[in-house]
C-alpha positions in Angstrom: -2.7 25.7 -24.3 -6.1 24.7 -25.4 -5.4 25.2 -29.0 -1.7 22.9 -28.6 -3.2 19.9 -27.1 -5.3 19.1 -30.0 -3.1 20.0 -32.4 -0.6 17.1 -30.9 -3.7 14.5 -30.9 -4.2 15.4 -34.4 -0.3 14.8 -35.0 0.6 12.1 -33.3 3.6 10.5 -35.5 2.5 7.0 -36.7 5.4 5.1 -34.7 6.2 6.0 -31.1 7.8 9.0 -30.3 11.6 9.3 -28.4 11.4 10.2 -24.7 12.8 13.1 -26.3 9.9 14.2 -28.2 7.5 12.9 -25.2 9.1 15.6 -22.9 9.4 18.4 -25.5 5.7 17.8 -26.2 4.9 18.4 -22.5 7.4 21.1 -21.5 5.7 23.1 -24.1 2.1 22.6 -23.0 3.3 23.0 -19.1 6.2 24.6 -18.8 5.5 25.4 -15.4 5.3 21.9 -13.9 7.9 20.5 -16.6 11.4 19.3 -14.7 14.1 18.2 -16.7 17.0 15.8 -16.2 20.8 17.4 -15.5 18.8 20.1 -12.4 18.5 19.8 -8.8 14.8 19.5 -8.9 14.9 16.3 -11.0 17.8 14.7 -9.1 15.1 15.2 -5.4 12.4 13.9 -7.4 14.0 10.9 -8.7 15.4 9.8 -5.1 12.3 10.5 -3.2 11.1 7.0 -2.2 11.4 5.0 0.3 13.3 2.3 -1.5 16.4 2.5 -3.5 15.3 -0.6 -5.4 12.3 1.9 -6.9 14.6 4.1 -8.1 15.2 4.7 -12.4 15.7 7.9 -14.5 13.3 9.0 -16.5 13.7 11.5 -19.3 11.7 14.5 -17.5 9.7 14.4 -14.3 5.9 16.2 -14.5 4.5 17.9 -11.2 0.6 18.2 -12.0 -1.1 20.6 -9.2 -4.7 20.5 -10.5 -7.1 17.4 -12.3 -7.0 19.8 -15.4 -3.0 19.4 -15.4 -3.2 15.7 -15.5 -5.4 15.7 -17.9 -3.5 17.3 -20.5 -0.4 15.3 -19.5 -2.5 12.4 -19.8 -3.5 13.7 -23.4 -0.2 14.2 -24.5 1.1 11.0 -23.6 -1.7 9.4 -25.2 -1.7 11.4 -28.4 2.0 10.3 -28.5 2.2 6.8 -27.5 4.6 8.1 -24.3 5.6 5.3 -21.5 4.9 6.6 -18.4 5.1 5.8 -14.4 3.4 7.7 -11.4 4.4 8.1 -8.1 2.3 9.0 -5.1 4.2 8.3 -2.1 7.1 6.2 -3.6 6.5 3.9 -0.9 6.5 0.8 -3.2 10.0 -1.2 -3.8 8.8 -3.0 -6.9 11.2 -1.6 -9.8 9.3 0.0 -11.9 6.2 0.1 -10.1 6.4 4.1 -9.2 9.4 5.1 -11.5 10.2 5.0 -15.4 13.8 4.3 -17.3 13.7 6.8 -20.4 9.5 7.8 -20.7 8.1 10.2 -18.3 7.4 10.1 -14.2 4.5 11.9 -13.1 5.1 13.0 -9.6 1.8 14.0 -7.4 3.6 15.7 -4.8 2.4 18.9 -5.7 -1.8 17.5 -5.8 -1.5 17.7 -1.4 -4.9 19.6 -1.0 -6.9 19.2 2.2 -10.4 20.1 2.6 -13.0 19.0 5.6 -17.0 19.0 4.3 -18.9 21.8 6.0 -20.7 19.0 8.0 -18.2 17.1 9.1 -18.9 14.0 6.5 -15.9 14.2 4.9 -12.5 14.9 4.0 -10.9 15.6 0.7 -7.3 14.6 0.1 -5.0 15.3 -3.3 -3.6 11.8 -4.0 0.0 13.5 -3.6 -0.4 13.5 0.3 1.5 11.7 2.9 -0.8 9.8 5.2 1.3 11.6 7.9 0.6 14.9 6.5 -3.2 14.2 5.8 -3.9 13.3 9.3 -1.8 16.5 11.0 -3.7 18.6 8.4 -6.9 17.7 10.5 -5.7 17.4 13.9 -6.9 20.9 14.8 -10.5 20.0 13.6 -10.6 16.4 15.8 -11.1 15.0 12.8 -9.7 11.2 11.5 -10.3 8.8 8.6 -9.2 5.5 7.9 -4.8 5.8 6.2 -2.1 4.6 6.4 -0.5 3.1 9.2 3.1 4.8 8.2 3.3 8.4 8.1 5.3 8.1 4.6 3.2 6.2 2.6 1.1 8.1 -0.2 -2.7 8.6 -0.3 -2.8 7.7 -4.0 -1.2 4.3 -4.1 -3.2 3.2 -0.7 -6.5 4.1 -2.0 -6.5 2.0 -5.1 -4.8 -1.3 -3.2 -6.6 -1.9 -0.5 -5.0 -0.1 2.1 -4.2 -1.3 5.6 -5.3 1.5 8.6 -5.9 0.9 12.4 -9.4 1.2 12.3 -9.3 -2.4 10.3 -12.1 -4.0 12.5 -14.3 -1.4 13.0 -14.7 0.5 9.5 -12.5 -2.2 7.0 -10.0 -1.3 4.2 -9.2 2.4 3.5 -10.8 1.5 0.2 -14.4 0.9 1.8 -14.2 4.2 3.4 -13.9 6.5 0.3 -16.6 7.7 -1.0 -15.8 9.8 -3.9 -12.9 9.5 -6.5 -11.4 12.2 -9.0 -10.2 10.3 -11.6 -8.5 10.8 -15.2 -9.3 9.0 -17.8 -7.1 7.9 -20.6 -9.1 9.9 -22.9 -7.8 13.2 -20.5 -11.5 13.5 -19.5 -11.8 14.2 -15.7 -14.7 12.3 -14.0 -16.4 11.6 -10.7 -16.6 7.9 -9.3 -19.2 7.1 -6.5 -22.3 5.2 -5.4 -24.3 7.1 -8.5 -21.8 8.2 -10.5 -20.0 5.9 -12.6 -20.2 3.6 -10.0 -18.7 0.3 -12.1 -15.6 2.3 -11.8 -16.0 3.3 -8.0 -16.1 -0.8 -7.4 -13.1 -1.5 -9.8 -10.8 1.1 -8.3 -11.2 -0.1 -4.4 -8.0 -2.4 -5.2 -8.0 -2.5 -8.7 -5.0 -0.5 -8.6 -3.3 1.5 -11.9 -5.7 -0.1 -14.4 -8.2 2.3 -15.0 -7.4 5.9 -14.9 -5.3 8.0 -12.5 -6.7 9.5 -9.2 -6.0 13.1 -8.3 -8.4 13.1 -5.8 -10.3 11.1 -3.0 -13.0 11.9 -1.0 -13.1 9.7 2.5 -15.6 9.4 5.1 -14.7 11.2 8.1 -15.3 10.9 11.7 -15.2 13.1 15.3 -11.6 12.0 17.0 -9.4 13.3 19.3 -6.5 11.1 20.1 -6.0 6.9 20.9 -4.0 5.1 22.7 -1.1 3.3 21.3 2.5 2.4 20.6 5.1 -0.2 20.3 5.9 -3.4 22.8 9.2 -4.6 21.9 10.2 -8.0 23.2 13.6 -10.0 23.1 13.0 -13.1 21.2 14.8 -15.3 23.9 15.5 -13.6 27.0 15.8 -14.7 30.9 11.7 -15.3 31.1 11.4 -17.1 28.2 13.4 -18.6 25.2 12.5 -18.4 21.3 10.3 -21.1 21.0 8.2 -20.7 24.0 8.4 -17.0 23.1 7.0 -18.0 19.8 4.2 -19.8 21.0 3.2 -17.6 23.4 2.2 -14.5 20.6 1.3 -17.2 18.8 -1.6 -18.0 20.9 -2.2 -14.4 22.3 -2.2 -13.6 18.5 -5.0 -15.9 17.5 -6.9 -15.6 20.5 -7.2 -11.8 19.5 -8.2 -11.9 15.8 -10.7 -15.0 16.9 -12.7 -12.2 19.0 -11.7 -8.9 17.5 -15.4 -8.9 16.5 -15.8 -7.8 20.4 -13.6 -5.2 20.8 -13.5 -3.0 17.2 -11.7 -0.4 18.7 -8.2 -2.2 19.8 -5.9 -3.8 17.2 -2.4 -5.6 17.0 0.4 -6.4 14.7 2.9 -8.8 15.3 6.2 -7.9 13.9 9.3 -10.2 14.0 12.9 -8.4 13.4 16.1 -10.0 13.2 19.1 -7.5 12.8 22.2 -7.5 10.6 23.7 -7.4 14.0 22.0 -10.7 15.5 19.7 -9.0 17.2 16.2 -11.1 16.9 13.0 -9.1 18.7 9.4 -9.2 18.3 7.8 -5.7 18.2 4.0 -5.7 18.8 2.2 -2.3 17.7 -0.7 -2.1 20.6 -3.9 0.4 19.7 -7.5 1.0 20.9 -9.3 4.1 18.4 -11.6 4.3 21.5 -8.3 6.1 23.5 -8.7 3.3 26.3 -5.5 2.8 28.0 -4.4 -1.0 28.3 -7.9 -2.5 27.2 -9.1 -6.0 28.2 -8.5 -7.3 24.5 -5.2 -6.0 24.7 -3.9 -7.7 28.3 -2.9 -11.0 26.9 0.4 -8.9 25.0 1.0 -6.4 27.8 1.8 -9.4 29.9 4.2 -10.6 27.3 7.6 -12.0 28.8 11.2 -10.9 27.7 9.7 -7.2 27.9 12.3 -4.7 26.6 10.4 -1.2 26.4 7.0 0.0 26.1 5.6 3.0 24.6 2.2 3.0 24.6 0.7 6.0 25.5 -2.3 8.5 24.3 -0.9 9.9 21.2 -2.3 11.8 17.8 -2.8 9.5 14.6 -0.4 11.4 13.1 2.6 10.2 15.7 1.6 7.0 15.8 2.0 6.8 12.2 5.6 8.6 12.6 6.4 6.1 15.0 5.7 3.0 12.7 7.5 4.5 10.1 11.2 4.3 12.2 10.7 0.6 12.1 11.1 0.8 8.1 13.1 4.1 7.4 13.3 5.4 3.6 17.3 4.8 2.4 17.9 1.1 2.5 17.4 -1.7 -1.0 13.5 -3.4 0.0 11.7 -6.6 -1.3 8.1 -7.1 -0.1 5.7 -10.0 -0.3 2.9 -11.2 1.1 0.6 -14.6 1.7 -2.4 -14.9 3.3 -4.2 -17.9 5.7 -6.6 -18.7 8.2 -6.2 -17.5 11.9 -5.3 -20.5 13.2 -2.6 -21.1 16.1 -1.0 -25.0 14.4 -0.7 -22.9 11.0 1.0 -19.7 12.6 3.1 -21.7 14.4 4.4 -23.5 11.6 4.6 -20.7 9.4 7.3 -19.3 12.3 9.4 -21.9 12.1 9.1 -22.3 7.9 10.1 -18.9 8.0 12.6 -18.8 10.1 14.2 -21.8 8.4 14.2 -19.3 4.9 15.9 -16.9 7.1 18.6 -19.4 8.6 19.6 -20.7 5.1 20.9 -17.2 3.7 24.5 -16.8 4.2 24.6 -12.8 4.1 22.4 -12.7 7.6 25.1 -10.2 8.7 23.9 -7.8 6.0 20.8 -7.8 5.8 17.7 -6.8 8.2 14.9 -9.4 8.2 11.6 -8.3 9.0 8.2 -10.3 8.7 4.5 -9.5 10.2 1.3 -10.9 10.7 -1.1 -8.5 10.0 -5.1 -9.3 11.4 -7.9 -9.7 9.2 -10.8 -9.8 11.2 -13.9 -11.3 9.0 -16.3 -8.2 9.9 -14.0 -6.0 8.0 -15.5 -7.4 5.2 -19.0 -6.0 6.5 -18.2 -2.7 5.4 -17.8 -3.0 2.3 -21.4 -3.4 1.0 -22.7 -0.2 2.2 -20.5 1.6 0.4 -20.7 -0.3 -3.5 -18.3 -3.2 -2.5 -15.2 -3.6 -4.0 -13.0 -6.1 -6.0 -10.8 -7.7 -3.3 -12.6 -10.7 -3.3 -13.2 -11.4 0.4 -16.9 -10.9 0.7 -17.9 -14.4 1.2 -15.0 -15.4 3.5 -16.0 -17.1 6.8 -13.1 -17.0 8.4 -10.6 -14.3 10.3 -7.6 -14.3 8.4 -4.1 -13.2 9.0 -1.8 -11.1 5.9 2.3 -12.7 6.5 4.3 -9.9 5.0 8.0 -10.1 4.7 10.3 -6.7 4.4 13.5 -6.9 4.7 16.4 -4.7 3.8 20.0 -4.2 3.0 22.7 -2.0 1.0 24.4 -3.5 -1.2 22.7 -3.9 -4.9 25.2 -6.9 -5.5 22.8 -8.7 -2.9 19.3 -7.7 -4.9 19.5 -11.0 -6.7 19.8 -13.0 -3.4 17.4 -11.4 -1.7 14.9 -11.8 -4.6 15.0 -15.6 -4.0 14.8 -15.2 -0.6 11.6 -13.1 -0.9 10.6 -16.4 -3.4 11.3 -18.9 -0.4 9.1 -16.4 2.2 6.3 -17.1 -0.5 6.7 -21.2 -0.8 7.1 -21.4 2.7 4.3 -19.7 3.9 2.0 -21.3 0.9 3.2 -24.6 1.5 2.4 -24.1 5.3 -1.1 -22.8 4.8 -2.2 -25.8 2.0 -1.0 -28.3 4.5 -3.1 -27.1 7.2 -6.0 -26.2 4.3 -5.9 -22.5 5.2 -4.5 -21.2 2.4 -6.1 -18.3 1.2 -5.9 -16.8 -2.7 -5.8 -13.6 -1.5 -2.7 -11.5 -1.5 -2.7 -7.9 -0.3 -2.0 -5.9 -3.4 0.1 -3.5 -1.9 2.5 -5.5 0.1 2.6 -7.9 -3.2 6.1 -9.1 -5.1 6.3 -8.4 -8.7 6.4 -12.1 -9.1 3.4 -12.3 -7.8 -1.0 -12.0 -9.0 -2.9 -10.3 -6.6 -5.3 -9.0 -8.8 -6.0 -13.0 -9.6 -6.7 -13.5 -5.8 -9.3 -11.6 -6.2 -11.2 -14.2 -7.7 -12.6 -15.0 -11.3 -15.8 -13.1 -11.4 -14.1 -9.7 -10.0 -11.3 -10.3 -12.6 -13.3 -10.4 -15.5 -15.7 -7.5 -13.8 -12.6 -5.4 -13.8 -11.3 -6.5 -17.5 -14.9 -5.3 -18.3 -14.7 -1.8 -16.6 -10.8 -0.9 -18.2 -12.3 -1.7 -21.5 -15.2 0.1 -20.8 -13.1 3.8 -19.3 -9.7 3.0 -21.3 -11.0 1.5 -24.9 -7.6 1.6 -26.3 -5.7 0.3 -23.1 -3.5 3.2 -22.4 -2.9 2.0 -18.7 -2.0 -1.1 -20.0 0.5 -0.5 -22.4 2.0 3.0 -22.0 2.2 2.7 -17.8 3.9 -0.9 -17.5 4.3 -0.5 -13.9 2.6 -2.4 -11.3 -0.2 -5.4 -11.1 -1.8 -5.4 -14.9 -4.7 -6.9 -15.8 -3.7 -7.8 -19.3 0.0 -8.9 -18.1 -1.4 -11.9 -15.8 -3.4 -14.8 -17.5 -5.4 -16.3 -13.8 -5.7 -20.2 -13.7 
C-alpha cells in the first residue's frame, strides 16, 4: 500500500476522474473497507440516517477504522480530484450535507473507539460514535462528558458545530469541552489540535464545521457522574385548566424567568418543545433536568406546576436513557427540514414569536400530513464563560451580554411531493422569527450551525473577525482548498460571501 498511494499522487489524470475511477483507485488501496453499489452492505449504509431527505447514492461507500485509513482515502481523493461526503451520525437533513450523488461517501461508523485517561481527565471518542453509545460505553466507570442530547446523533458532526448537551450552563458547548482533536488533513497528514498544538486549528474547528480537515478522533474533558434527574412533561396545549393562549403565556413566562437566573442553578436545565400532530393533536413537551441528580429542584418548580398536565416522567435516570428518550420525540424514517434563529430572552419577543409561528403553521394546507415541531432551546450568557479557558472558539458569542434563546423548527412528513412545500415553510419559520426578534431589537446574528437550513449562513453569524480568522486557518491546513471543492456538503466558507 505504501508504494500505491504515491504512485496515484504522481498520476493523477489532468481532468477529473469518473466516480468510476475514484472508487477503483480506492478499492485497490483498501480493499477491506471498500463497499460497492448493487450489495447489502451498501444499500444499509446509504439508508442509515435519520432523514430520508439526506439520502443519495454514491458510487462506493469507504468504512475507514483507523486515522491512517483516512488518510490514504483522503490522499486518493485528493490526488484524483474525487467529490466526496462524510457521514458521522447522519443526523443532518440538509441534502447533501452527509451523503454524495455519483463521488464517494465516507462512512465513520466503523472509527467507534472508547478510551477513559488513566486519571480520569478524559475520554476519547472515534468520531463514528453515537452520543448514545459513547455515554453507555462509560456508564460502568461513573463517568460523563458534555454530547448530545439525542442518543442518535454522531460525535463527529456535534463536535465541529457547536453541539447542544444538558450540561449547557454549567460547562457550555460540547465544543468548549474538548480538548484534543485527531484530524486529517487534506494533504493525508494526520495531526494533533489542542491548546499547544496547532492551536489556530483547535479554535477554527469548535464550530467551524467541514472546512478544515476531517476528525477521526476527539478527546473531551471528563467528569465523576453517576446518574441525574430528568425526563419529559408533556402538556395539552388547551385543556380544562387552561386554553392555548393562556397556556402560551404561562411557559412563556416560566421560560424566561428560568434562562434570566440559570446563572443560579447550573445544574438544572429546560427545553420547551411545541408539537402539533398530523392528527390535530397540539402539545407542549418540556424536557426537565438537574446534572446534580436533585429531584424536582427549586429552578425547576415554576414547570412542574404547569396546567393541562398530561404525563410526567421525570425520574433518576442514566445519560444514556435520557438521551434515548429525546430521541422518540424525533424518530429516524420520516422526510425533515431544520432551521434555526436566534433572540434575546425576553417574554414580549417569545410571546410574539408563538403566535408568528403559529400563524406560518396555520397557513399550510397539508397540516393533516405533516408533524410540526418547534423549540426554544436556552442560552444562558455564562455558557460563554467556558470557552476561554479552553482556546475559545469561533461561534462568535463571547462578548454577548445577554441570555439568549435558539428557536428551532423540525418538522416532518412522508411524502417527497411535499419537500418543496415544506421548504418554504421552513423559509416562513425563518422570516417570522427574524422579523419578530428586529422588531423587539433582539435579534441575534447567530444561528446554531447544526440545526441550520441550507439556505441559510451560520458561519457568517459568527461575526467578521472569526470569519476571516477561519478563511485564514483553511488556507493555512488546506492550501489547495480540498474541503472546499471536492466535499461540497455543508456550511462553506468559500460558498457564502458575509455582508
Amino acid at each position: 500500500m505504501k508504494l500505491v498511494v504515491p504512485a496515484l499522487l504522481a498520476a493523477a489524470a489532468q481532468a477529473a476522474p469518473s466516480t468510476r475511477d475514484c472508487c477503483q483507485s480506492l478499492a485497490a488501496v483498501l480493499p477491506s473497507i471498500y463497499i460497492g453499489p448493487s450489495t447489502a452492505e451498501y444499500d444499509r449504509l446509504i439508508t442509515a440516517r435519520w432523514s430520508i431527505t439526506s439520502m443519495q447514492h454514491p458510487g462506493c461507500v469507504m468504512t475507514p477504522a483507523s486515522a491512517k485509513d483516512m488518510s490514504t482515502i483522503v490522499k486518493v481523493l485528493s490526488a484524483q480530484q474525487c467529490q466526496f461526503a462524510v457521514k458521522s451520525g447522519g443526523h443532518n437533513p440538509n441534502p447533501g450535507f452527509n451523503n454524495i450523488d455519483n463521488g464517494v461517501s465516507i462512512d465513520l461508523r466503523s472509527l467507534n473507539s472508547t478510551s477513559l485517561a488513566d486519571d480520569r481527565s478524559h475520554v476519547s471518542l472515534g468520531t463514528g460514535l453515537s452520543w448514545g453509545d459513547a455515554y453507555a460505553a462509560f456508564q460502568k466507570d461513573k463517568i460523563a462528558f458534555t454530547g448530545g442530547i439525542c442518543e442518535d446523533v454522531g460525535v463527529g458532526g456535534l463536535a465541529v458545530g457547536g453541539g447542544q448537551s444538558l450540561f449547557q450552563a454549567g460547562k457550555g458547548w460540547v465544543v468548549d469541552n474538548v480538548i484534543d482533536y485527531e484530524v486529517v488533513l487534506a494533504s493525508g497528514q494526520i495531526v494533533h489540535a489542542n491548546q499547544n498544538t496547532n492551536s489556530d486549528l483547535y479554535k477554527a474547528l469548535k464550530g467551524g464545521s467541514t472546512n478544515f480537515g476531517i476528525v477521526t478522533k476527539v478527546d473531551l474533558a471528563a467528569f465523576d457522574f453517576d446518574e441525574m434527574w430528568g425526563g419529559q412533561l408533556l402538556l395539552a396545549l388547551s385543556g380544562p385548566e387552561s386554553g392555548h393562549a393562556q397556556t402560551i403565556e404561562t411557559i412563556t413566562n416560566a421560560t424566561v424567568d428560568f434562562v434570566a437566573e440559570n446563572h443560579s442553578d447550573l445544574d438544572s436545565g429546560i427545553q420547551i418543545v411545541a408539537t402539533y400532530l398530523r392528527n390535530g393533536t397540539r402539545v407542549v413537551d418540556v424536557a426537565l433536568s438537574n446534572t446534580a441528580n436533585i429531584a424536582n429542584p427549586p429552578a425547576l418548580q415554576p414547570f412542574l406546576k404547569l396546567p393541562n398536565q398530561i404525563r410526567d416522567t421525570s425520574r433518576h435516570a442514566s445519560l444514556a436513557e435520557l438521551a434515548h428518550e429525546t430521541s422518540l420525540a424525533i424518530p429516524r424514517g420520516f422526510r425533515y427540514v431544520t432551521a434555526s434563529v436566534t433572540v434575546s430572552n425576553d417574554n414580549d419577543t417569545l410571546l410574539d414569536f408563538w403566535k408568528a409561528v403559529d400563524g406560518v403553521y396555520d397557513g399550510l394546507n397539508v397540516k393533516d400530513r405533516i408533524d410540526w415541531l418547534v423549540s426554544v432551546v436556552p442560552q444562558p450568557r455564562i455558557q460563554q464563560s467556558h470557552a476561554k479557558s479552553r482556546g475559545g472558539n469561533v461561534l462568535g458569542l463571547e462578548n454577548v451580554e445577554e441570555d439568549q434563546l435558539v428557536l428551532w423548527l423540525v418538522s416532518r412528513w412522508n411524502d417527497a411531493s411535499l419537500d418543496a412545500t415544506m421548504e418554504d415553510a421552513r423559509q416562513k419559520f425563518i422570516d417570522a422569527a427574524v422579523s419578530v426578534g428586529q422588531k423587539h431589537g433582539t435579534y441575534s446574528p447567530f444561528i446554531y450551525l447544526n440545526y441550520a437550513s441550507p439556505e441559510q449562513d451560520p458561519l457568517c453569524g459568527y461575526g467578521a473577525e472569526n470569519f476571516a480568522f477561519m478563511k485564514t486557518v483553511a488556507k493555512k491546513y488546506d492550501p489547495f482548498g480540498v474541503f472546499q471543492r471536492l466535499q461540497p456538503g455543508g456550511f462553506k466558507l468559500s460558498q457564502v460571501q458575509c455582508a
